[in-house]
C-alpha positions as CSV (number, residue, x, y, z in Angstrom):
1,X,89.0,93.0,85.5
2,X,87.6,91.7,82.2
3,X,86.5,88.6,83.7
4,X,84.4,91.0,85.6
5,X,83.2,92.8,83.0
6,X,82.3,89.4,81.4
7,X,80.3,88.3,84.2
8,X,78.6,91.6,84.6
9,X,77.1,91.5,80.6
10,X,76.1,87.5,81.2
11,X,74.4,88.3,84.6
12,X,73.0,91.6,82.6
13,X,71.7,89.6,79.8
14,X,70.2,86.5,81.8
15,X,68.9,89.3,84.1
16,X,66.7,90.8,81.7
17,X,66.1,87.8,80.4
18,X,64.3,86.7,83.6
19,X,62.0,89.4,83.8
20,X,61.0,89.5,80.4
21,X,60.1,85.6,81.4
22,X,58.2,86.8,84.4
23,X,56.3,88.7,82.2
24,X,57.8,91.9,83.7
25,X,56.7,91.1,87.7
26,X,57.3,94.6,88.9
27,X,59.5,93.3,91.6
28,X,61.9,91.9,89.4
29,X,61.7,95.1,87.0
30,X,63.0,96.9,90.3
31,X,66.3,94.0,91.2
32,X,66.7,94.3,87.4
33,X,67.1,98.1,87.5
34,X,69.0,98.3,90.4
35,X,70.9,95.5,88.8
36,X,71.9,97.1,85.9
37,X,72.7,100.5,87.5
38,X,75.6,98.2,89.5
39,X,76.5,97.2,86.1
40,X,76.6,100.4,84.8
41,X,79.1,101.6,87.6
42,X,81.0,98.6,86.6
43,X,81.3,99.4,83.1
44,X,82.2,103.0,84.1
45,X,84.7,102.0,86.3
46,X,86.4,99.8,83.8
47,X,86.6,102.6,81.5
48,X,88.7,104.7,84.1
49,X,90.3,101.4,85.2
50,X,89.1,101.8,88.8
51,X,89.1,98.3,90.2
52,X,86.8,99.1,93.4
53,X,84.0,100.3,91.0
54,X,84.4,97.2,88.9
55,X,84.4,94.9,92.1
56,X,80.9,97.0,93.0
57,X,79.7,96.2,89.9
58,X,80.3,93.2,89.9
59,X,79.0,91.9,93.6
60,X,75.6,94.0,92.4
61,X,75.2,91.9,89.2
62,X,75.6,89.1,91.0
63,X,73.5,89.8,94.0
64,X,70.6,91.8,92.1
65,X,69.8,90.3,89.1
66,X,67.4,87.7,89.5
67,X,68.0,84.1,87.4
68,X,67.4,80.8,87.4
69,X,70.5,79.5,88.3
70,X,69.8,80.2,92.3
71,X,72.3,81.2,94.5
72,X,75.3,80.6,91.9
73,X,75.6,84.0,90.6
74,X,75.5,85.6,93.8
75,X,78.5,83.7,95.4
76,X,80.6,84.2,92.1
77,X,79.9,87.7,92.3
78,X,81.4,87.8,95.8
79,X,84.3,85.8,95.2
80,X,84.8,88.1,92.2
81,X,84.6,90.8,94.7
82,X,86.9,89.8,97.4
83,X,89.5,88.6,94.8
84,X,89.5,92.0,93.2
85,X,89.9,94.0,96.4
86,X,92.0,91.9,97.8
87,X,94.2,91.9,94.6
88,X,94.4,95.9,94.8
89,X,95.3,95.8,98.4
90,X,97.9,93.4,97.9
91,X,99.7,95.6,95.3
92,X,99.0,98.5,96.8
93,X,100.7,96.9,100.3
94,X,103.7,95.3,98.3
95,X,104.2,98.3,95.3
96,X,107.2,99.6,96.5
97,X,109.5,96.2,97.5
């Protein structure tokens, strides 16, 4: 989960970054707000140690946040995703063996 939560505060950084670039484009401003809202649901769900809220957050960064790096982010963020999920479902398949 904290590799999660360290690709959440990059994507959050370069993010905002890229719309303070654009000279705040007012369609980025919106993918950066939405953006950061995943990553807030992220963080919260880190706090509580809920994995599907970090996964969220962290498929929303990923997806939302607009950068110059293309479509990198977005397929890390889903990779991050599936691996999380499919972490919890494997523990919570095999918990009692």
């Amino acid at each position: 989960m904290n590799v999660a939560l360290v690709f959440m505060v990059v994507m959050l950084i370069a993010g905002w970054y890229t719309v303070f670039r654009v000279n705040f484009d007012s369609a980025v401003v919106i993918a950066a707000g939405i953006g950061t809202a995943a990553v807030a649901f992220g963080v919260y769900g880190w706090t509580r140690d809920a994995l599907y809220f970090v996964a969220g957050g962290a498929l929303g960064a990923g997806l939302l946040f607009p950068t110059v790096l293309g479509i990198v982010p977005m397929i890390i963020g889903f990779v991050l995703f599936i691996l999380l999920v499919s972490l919890r479902m494997f523990n919570d398949t095999f918990e009692g063996r």
